[in-house]
N, C-alpha and C positions, 0 to 999 in steps of 0.2 A: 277477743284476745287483747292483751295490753299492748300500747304502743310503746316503742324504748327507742329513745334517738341518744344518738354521741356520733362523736366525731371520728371518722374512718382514714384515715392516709391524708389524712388535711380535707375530706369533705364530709359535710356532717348528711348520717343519713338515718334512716327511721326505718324498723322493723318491727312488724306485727304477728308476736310469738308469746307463748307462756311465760312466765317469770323463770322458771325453773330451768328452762332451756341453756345449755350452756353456751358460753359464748364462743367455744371453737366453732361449733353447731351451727349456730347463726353466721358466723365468719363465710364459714365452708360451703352450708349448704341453702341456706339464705341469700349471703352476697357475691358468693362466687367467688369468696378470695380464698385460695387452694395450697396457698405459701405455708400457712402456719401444721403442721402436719399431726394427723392422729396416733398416735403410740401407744399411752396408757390411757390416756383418761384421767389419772389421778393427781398429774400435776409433778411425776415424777422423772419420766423419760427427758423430761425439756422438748421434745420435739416440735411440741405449740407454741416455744417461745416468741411472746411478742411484746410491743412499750407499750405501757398503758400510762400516760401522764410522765413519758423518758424515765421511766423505770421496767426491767423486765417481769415479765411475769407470765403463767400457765394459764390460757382460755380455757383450759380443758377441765380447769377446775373452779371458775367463776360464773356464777348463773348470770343470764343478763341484764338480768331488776338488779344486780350490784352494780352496774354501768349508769352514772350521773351525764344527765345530757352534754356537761361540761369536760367531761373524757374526753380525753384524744386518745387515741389506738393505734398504734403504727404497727404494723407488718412487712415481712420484708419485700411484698409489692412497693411500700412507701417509702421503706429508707432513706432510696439514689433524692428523692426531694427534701428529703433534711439537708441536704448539702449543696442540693441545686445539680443534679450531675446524673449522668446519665445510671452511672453503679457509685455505689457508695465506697469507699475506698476501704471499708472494711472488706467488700466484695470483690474489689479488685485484687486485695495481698490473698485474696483465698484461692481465686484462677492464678495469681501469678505463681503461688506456691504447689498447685496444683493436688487442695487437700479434699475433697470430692471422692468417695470411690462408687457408692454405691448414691450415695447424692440426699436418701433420706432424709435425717437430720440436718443437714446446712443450713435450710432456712433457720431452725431454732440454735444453731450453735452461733452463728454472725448474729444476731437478732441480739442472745446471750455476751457476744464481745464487745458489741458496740453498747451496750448498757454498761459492763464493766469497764471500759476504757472513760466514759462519761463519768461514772464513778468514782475513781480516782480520781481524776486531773477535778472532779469538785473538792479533792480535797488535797489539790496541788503536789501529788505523785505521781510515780509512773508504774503499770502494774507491773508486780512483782511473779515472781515463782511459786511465792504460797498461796498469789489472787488464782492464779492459772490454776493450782491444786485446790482449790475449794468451790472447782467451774463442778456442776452437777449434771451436765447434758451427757443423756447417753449418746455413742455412736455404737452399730454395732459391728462397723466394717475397724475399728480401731484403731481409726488415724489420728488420735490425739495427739505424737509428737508432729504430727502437718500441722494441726491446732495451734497447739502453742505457738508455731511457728510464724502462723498468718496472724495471730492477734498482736504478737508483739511488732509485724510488719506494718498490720492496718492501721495500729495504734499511731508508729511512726508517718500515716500519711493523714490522719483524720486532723483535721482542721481544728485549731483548739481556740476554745473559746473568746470571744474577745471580751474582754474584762472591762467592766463600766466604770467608769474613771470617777474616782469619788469626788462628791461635790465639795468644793473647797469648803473650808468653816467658812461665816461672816463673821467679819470683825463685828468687836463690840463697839460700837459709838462710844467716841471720848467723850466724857461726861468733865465739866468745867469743876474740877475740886472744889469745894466751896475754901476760902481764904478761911487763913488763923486770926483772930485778935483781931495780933500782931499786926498782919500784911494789913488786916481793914486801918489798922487804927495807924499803920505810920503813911498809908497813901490820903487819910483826911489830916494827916497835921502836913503834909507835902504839898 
């Protein structure tokens, strides 16, 4: 069988499966990470949501020959270490809101927030009511006004980015004008 390495929750690790294999599959019952959850299979439910390269996206509909050894993969085993912290603070506004009932989908609904909140603020907003209405994760217990409520909370605690300070221009070196005639020709009669 083919070997496939990428990088897992910040460690890079190598599994020995088909191509075809998907990658919730290999997640789940491979490495034993049991976060990202089975629902459809088709990449519909959300419930496999996880970052692939700090973008969200559906294991359940990626074989794993589509995984470049250069992948990072985070899952919400990995999260709390994107920020150094024990829970990620999107995981914190979700207990403190207490939006959990039956608990299925959370890992892919925070997985899904914290990609969205990353989202925006790349492009210097805050999310909005129409980002929250265009979130596609089923739940089936129905707590999406808890949802929205924890995203726009965790959003307000997640650390935002620190922005790389642009490298000043270099000046251009003063270049000595070259003189007129003039300047040459009244500094030799001087």
């Amino acid at each position: 069988m083919p070997l496939h390495t990428f990088i897992l929750n910040g460690k890079r690790v190598s599994v020995d499966v088909e191509d075809d294999v998907r990658l919730l599959w290999v997640l789940r019952d491979v490495l034993g990470v049991d976060g990202p959850k089975y629902g459809c299979g088709l990449g519909v439910c959300q419930a496999c949501t996880s970052h692939i390269n700090g973008k969200a996206f559906s294991p359940c509909s990626v074989p794993v020959s589509a995984i470049r050894s250069s992948d990072k993969i985070t899952t919400i085993e990995g999260l709390p270490a994107t920020v150094g912290k024990e829970l990620h603070p999107m995981q914190e506004a979700w207990l403190e809101i207490d939006v959990a009932q039956c608990g299925y989908c959370q890992p892919g609904q925070i997985m899904t927030a914290v990609a969205l909140v990353n989202e925006v603020r790349a492009k210097r907003r805050n999310v909005t009511d129409a980002d929250l209405d265009a979130i596609r994760n089923v739940c089936r217990c129905g707590t999406y006004p808890r949802i929205r409520e924890a995203i726009k909370a965790g959003e307000a605690r997640m650390p935002k980015a620190k922005r790389k300070k642009a490298k000043p221009k270099a000046k251009k070196p003063k270049t000595k004008r070259p003189k007129h005639k003039r300047e040459t020709h009244k500094a030799k009669a001087a």
